[in-house]
N, C-alpha and C positions, 0 to 999 in steps of 0.2 A: 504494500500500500504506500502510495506516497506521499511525501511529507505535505503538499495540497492537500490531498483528500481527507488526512489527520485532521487538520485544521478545520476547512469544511464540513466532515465531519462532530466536529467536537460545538461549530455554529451552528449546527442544525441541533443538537443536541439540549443546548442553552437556549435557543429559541422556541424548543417545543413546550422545555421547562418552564419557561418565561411566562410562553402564551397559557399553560395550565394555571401556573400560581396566580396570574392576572384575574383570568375569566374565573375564577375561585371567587378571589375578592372583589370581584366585579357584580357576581352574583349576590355573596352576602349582603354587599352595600345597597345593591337594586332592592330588597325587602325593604330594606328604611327609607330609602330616599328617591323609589323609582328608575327604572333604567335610564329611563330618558333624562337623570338629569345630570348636573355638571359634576357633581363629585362620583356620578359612576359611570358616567359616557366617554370619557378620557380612557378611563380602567377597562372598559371592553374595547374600544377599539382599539387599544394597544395589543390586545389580547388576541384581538383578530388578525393585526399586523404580524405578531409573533409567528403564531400557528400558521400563518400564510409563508412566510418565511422558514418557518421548519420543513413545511409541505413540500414548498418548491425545492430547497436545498433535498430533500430525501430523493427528490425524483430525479436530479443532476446526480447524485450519491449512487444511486437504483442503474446508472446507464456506465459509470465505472466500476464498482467491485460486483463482488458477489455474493448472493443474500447469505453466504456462511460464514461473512466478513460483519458485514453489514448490522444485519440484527443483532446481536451480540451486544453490538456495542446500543442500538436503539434499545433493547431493553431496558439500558441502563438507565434511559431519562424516567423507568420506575421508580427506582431506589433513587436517584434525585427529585426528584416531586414527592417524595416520602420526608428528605431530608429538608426541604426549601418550605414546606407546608410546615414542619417543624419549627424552623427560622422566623420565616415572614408570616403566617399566619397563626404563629403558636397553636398549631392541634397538639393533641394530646395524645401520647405513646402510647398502646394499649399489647398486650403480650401478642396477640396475637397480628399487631402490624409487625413486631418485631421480629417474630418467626416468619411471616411471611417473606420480610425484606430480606433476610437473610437466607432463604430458599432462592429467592430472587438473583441473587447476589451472587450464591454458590453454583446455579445453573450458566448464569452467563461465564464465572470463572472457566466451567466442565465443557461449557460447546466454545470458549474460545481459543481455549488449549489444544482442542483435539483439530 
């Protein structure tokens, strides 16, 4: 893989993150105050911008490597959206996110190895 596609990569990865932790708090905020309004119409459309940006970088990513390359490493914006919901929206760790991120975790290590 080349030092490009790492990079590219690693921006689609952060953008798809992005656009989840956005459109999170984009929705929470929409109960209080309305989609349509100014403190949560910034927070979705950001969030659309993100995911649009994740979308297209995966389908330039999809026409260089190969999906046994590829997914591996997208799974990983799981266990990042596990950690960033952690961060910025303070949820709350529950045993069984824990074991699952860690399944998560250990699957991507097993199919990237091999």
């Amino acid at each position: 893989m080349s030092g490009s596609a790492v990079v590219v990569l690693v921006i689609e990865v952060c953008a798809a993150v992005t656009g989840q932790v956005l459109l999170k708090h984009a929705m929470e905020r929409s109960v209080e105050f309305g989609v349509v309004s100014r403190k949560v119409l910034p927070l979705f459309l950001g969030s659309v911008i993100a995911l649009a940006v994740s979308f297209f970088l995966m389908l330039a990513l999809l026409q260089h490597l190969d999906l046994s390359y590829f997914f591996p490493f997208q799974a990983s914006t799981t266990v990042l959206i596990v950690a960033a919901a952690l961060l910025f929206l303070r949820e709350r760790l529950s045993l069984q996110l824990v074991v699952g991120t860690v399944l998560i975790t250990a699957g991507i290590i097993i199919v990237s190895a091999s």
